[in-house]
C-alpha positions in Angstrom: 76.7 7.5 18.1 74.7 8.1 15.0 73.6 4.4 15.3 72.6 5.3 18.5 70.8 8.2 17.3 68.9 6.8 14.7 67.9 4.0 16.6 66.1 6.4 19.0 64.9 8.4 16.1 62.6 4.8 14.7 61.7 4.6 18.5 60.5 7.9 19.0 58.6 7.9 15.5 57.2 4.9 16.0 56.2 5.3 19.4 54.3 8.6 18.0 52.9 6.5 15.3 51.1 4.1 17.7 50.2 7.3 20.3 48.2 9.1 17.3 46.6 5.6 16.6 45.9 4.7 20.1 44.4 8.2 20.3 42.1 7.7 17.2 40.9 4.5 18.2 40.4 6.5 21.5 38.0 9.0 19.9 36.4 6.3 17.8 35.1 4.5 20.8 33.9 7.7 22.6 32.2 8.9 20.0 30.5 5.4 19.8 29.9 5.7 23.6 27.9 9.0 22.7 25.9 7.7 20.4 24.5 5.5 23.1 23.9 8.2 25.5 22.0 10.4 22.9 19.9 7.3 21.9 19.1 6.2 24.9 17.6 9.6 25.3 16.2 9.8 22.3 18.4 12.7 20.9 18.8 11.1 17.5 20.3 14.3 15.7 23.0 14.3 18.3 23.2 10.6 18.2 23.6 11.1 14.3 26.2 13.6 14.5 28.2 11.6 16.6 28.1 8.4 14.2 29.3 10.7 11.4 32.2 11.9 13.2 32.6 8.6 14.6 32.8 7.4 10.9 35.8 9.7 10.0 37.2 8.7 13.3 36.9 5.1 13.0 38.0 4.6 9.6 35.5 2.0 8.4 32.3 1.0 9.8 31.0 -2.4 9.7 27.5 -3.1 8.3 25.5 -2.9 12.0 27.2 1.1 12.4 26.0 1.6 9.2 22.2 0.1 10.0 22.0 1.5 13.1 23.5 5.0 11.9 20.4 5.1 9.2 18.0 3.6 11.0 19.1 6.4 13.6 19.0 9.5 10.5 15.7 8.6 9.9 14.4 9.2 13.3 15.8 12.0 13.3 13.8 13.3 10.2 10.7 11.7 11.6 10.9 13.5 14.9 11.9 17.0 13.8 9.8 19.7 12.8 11.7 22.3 11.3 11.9 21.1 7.0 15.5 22.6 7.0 16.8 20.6 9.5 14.5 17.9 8.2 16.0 17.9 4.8 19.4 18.7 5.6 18.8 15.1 7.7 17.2 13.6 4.6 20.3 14.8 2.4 22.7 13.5 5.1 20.8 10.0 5.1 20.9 9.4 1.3 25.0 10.5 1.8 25.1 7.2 4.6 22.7 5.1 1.8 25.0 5.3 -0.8 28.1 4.3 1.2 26.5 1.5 2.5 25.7 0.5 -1.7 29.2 1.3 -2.0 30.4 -1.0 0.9 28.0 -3.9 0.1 26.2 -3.2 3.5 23.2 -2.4 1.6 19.8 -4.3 2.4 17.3 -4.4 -0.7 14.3 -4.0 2.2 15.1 -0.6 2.6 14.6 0.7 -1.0 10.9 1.9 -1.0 12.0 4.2 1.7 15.3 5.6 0.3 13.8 6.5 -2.8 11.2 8.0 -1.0 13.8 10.2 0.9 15.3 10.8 -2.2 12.0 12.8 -3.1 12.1 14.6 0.0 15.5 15.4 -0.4 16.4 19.3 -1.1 17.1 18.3 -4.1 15.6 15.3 -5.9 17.0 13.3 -8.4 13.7 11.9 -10.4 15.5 9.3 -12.2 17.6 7.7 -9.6 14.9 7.3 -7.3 13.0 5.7 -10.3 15.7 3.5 -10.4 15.8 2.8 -6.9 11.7 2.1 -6.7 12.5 -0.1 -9.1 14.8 -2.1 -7.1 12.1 -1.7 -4.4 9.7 -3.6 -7.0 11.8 -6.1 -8.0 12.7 -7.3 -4.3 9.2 -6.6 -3.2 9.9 -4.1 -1.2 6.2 -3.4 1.4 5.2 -0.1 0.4 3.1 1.7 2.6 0.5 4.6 1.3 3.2 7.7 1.3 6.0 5.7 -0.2 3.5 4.1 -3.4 1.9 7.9 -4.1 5.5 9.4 -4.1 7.0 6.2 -6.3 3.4 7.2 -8.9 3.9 10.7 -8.7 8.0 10.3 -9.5 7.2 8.8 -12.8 4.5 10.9 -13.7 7.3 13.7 -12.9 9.5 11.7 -15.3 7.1 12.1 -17.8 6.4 15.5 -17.5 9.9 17.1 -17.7 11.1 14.6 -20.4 11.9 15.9 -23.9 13.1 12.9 -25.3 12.2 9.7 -26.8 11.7 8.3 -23.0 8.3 10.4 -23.0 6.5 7.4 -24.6 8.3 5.2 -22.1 7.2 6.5 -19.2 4.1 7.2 -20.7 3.3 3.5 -21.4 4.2 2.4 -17.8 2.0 5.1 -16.2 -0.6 3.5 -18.2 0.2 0.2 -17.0 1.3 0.7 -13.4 -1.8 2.4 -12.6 -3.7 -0.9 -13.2 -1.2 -2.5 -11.6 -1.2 -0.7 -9.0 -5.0 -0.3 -8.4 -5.2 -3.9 -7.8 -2.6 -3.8 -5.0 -4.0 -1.1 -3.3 -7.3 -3.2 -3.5 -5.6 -6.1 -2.8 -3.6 -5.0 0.5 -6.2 -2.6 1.4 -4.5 0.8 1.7 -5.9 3.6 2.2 -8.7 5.6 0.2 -6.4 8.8 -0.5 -4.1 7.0 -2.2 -6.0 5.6 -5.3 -7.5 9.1 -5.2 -4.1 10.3 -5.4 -2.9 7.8 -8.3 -6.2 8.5 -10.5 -5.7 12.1 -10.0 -2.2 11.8 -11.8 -3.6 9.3 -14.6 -6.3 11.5 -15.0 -4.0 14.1 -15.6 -2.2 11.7 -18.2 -5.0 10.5 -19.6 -8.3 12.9 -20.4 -9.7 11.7 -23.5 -9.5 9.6 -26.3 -6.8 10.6 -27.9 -4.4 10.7 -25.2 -4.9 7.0 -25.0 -6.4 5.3 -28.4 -2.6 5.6 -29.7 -0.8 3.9 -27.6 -3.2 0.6 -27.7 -1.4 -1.1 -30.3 1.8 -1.0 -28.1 0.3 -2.0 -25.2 -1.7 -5.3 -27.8 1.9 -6.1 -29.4 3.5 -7.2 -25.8 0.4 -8.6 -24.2 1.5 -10.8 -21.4 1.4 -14.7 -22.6 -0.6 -16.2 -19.2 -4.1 -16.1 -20.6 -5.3 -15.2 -17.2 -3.4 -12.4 -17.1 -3.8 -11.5 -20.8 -7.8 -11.3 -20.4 -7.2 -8.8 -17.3 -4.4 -6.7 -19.2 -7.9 -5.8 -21.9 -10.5 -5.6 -19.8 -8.2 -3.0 -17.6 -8.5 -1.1 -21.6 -11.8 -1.8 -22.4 -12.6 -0.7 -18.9 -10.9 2.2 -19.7 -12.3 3.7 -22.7 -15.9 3.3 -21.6 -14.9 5.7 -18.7 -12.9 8.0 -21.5 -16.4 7.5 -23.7 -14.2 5.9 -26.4 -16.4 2.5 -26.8 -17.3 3.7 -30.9 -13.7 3.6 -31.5 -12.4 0.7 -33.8 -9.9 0.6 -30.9 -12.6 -0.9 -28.5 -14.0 -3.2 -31.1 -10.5 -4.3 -31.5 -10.4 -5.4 -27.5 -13.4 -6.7 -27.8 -12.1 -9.0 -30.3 -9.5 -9.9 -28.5 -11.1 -10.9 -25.1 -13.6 -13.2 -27.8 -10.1 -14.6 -29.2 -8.4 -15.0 -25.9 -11.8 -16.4 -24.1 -14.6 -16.6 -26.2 -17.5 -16.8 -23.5 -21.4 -15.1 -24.0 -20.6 -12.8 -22.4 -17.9 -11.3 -24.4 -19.9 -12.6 -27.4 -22.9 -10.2 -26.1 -20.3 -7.2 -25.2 -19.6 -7.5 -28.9 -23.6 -7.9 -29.9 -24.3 -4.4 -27.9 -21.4 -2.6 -29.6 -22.3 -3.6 -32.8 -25.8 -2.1 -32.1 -24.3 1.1 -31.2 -22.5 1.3 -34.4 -25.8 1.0 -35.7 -24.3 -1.8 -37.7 -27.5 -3.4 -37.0 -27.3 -6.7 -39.2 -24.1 -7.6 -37.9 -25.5 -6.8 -34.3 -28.1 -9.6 -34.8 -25.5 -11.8 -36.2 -23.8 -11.6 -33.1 -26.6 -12.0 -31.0 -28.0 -15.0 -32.6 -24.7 -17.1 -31.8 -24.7 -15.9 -28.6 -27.7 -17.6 -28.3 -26.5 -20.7 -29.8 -23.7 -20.5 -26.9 -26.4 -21.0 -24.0 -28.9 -24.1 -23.1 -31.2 -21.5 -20.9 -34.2 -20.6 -21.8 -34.4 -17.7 -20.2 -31.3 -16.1 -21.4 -32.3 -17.1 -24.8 -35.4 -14.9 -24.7 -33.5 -11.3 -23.3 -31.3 -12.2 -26.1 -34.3 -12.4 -28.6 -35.8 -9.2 -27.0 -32.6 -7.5 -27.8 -33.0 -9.0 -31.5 -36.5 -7.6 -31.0 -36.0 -4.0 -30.1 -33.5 -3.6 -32.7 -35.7 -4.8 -35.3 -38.8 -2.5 -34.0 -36.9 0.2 -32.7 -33.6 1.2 -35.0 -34.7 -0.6 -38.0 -38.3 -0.1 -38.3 -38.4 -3.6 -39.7 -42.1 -4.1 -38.1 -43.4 -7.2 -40.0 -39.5 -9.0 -39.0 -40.0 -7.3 -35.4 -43.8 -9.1 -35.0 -42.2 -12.6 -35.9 -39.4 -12.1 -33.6 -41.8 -10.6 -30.9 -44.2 -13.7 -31.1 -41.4 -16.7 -30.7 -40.2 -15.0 -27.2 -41.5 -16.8 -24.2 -41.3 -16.8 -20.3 -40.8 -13.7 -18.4 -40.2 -11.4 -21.4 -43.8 -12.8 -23.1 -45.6 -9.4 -21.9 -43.2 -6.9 -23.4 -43.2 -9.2 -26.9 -46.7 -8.8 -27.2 -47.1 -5.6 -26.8 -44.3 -4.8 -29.6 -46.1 -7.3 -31.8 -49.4 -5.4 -31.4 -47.3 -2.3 -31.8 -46.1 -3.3 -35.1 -49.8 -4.4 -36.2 -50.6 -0.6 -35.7 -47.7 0.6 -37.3 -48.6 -0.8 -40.5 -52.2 -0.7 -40.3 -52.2 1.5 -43.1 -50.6 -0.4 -45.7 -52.1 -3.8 -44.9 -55.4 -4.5 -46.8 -57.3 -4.1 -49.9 -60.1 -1.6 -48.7 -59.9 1.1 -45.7 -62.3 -1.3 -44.0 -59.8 -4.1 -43.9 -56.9 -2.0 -42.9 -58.7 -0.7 -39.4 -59.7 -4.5 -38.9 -55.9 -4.8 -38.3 -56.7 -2.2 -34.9 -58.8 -5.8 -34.0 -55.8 -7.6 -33.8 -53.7 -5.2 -32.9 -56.2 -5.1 -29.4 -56.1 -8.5 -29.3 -52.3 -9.1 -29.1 -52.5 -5.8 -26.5 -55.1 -8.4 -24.5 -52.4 -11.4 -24.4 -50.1 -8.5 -23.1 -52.3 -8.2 -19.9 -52.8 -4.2 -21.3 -56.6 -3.5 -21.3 -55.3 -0.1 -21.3 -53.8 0.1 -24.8 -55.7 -2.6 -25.9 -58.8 -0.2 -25.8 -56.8 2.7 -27.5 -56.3 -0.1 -30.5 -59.8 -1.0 -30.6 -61.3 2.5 -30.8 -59.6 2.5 -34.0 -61.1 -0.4 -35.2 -64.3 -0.1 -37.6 -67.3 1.8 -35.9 -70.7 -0.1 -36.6 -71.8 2.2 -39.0 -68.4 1.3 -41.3 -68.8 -2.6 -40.4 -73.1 -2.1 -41.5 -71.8 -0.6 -44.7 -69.5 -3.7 -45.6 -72.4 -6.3 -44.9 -71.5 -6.8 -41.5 -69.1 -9.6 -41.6 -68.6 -11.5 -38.3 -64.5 -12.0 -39.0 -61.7 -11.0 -41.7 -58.5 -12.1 -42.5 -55.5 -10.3 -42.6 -53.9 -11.0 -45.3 -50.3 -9.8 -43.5 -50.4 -11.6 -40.5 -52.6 -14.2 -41.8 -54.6 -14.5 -38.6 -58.7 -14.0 -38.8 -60.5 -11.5 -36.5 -63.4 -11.5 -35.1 -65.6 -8.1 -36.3 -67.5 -6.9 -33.0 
């Protein structure tokens, strides 16, 4: 008897066992059969809520439950309106993400979005969404415009709220990925707002010289090694501190060296010429100027380079008698503007070029003359009524010509 009984004791309990099972697997596959109704009209909360209790109900999903569960969670956010039930579904969503990480059943692809929805989440963890952008990078993810603002404005977050040494971190790649990032949205043509977006928050980070002079020598120590993209990473710099107004800092001289180092071309040879000039390191400016001109076989752009020479001469070092040399071996189009410098300079030192007062206004002859050549009757005849009046030329024995000593050219006295 008691074998008896136990026997029908393991049959009973097993037979329960299966029941419970057979009843699970039961309410498994209905709530699977609900899903479909709620999708096919387009219910996806319902649908949603049906997959998670399906989940408990089911045991394990396999990896197309899980896809179709968050590909169902995010129409649900996209269709609702109310931002409770719009984050609670966002919150729910990140839940089913992380299982699926957990389970393997993760696909890279999705990563721009779910860190997205992490920053739409009611609560928003800045660094794990960092990390998960990231990922997004790395597997190159296609952002679209919401998912690239939220991804710049997490790390300018980052960089906001951090205490630590990380501050300089995320510094330094705010710096960079807004070049970076620039050039995609240029590149892949998104939309206006977001570059507008981006600069807004680097503008924020950066608003003057000194928020970004100090961190150049990072950014020079790890340049990339492509030269290509070496030359890009500077001029992204050098671009930058002319729109900060930093280009008299040794900082920008320093790039400026460095594009001549990494690709030594005129015109980075000139960029250099022009800053020099500004410096009012005038000497070395010419320096620099003369080899550019060494680098070019064009006439043409030989003689805008000699008419920068020029105006530094005549107009920030008042070297006029230098400037009138340099102003009379410039030909072709700039031949005009030359001459009327040289004539300029003539005038200028009038005063100190002669033996006699006569002699020194005969220089107004010449200074006309060159005025003449200039195709400047104008200020030609402002020279000339300088010149000696014909009671001062009567009074020196009326000479028909003098030399100028200076120039060593002769004039005619008329």
């Amino acid at each position: 008897m008691k074998k008896i009984g136990l026997l029908f004791g393991m049959i009973f309990t097993t037979s329960v066992f299966f029941g419970q099972d057979s009843i699970q697997d039961r309410e498994c596959k209905r709530m699977l059969l609900f899903v479909g109704q709620e999708l096919k009209m387009q219910n996806y909360a319902n649908a949603a809520m049906y997959y998670l209790k399906g989940e408990k109900l089911c045991g394990d999903y396999g990896a197309k439950e899980y896809k179709s569960m968050s590909q169902t969670l995010r129409n649900a956010i996209i269709t609702e309106s109310d931002n409770a039930r719009k984050k609670l579904y966002t919150d729910t969503l990140l839940g089913v993400y992380d299982r699926m990480d957990e389970k393997g059943f993760y696909e890279e692809t999705e990563s721009s979005k779910r860190a997205t929805y992490i920053m739409m989440s009611s609560k928003p963890d800045y660094k794990k969404a960092d990390d998960i952008y990231l990922r997004a990078f790395k597997n190159n993810n296609k952002f679209n415009d919401a998912e690239l603002t939220y991804y710049y404005y997490n790390l300018y977050t980052l960089y906001t709220i951090t205490t630590n040494e990380d501050k300089a971190k995320y510094k330094k790649r705010l710096i960079s990925d807004y070049f970076i990032l620039s050039k995609k949205i240029e590149r892949e043509s998104f939309a206006a707002s977001t570059q507008a977006s981006l600069t807004s928050y680097f503008n924020n980070l950066v608003r003057s010289c000194e928020d970004i002079l100090p961190e150049l020598n990072g950014f020079m120590s790890s340049l990339p090694a492509d030269k290509e993209a070496k030359k890009k990473t500077v001029n992204n710099f050098l671009t930058l501190l002319k729109e900060k107004g930093c280009t008299e800092s040794d900082e920008y001289e320093m790039l400026i060296d460095t594009i001549i180092s990494i690709d030594n071309t005129i015109d980075a040879v000139l960029a250099k010429a022009q800053l020099l000039q500004v410096k009012k390191r005038f000497k070395e400016s010419i320096g620099v100027y003369r080899d550019a001109i060494e680098m070019t076989e064009l006439d043409s752009v030989k003689n805008e380079i000699m008419l920068s020479i020029l105006n530094i001469q005549y107009t920030d070092m008042n070297a006029y008698k230098t400037a009138y040399n340099t102003a009379l071996s410039i030909k072709g189009n700039n031949r005009s503007k030359a001459l009327l410098i040289a004539a300029s300079c003539v005038a200028k030192t009038a005063n100190t070029c002669g033996s006699s007062t006569f002699d020194r206004k005969c220089n107004y002859y010449y200074a006309a003359q060159l005025a003449s050549q200039a195709g400047n009757p104008g200020i030609a005849a402002k020279y000339k009524s300088n010149a000696p009046s014909a009671d001062e030329i009567f009074s020196n024995n009326s000479p028909s010509s003098v030399t100028l000593s200076c120039w060593n050219v002769t004039v005619d006295v008329k």
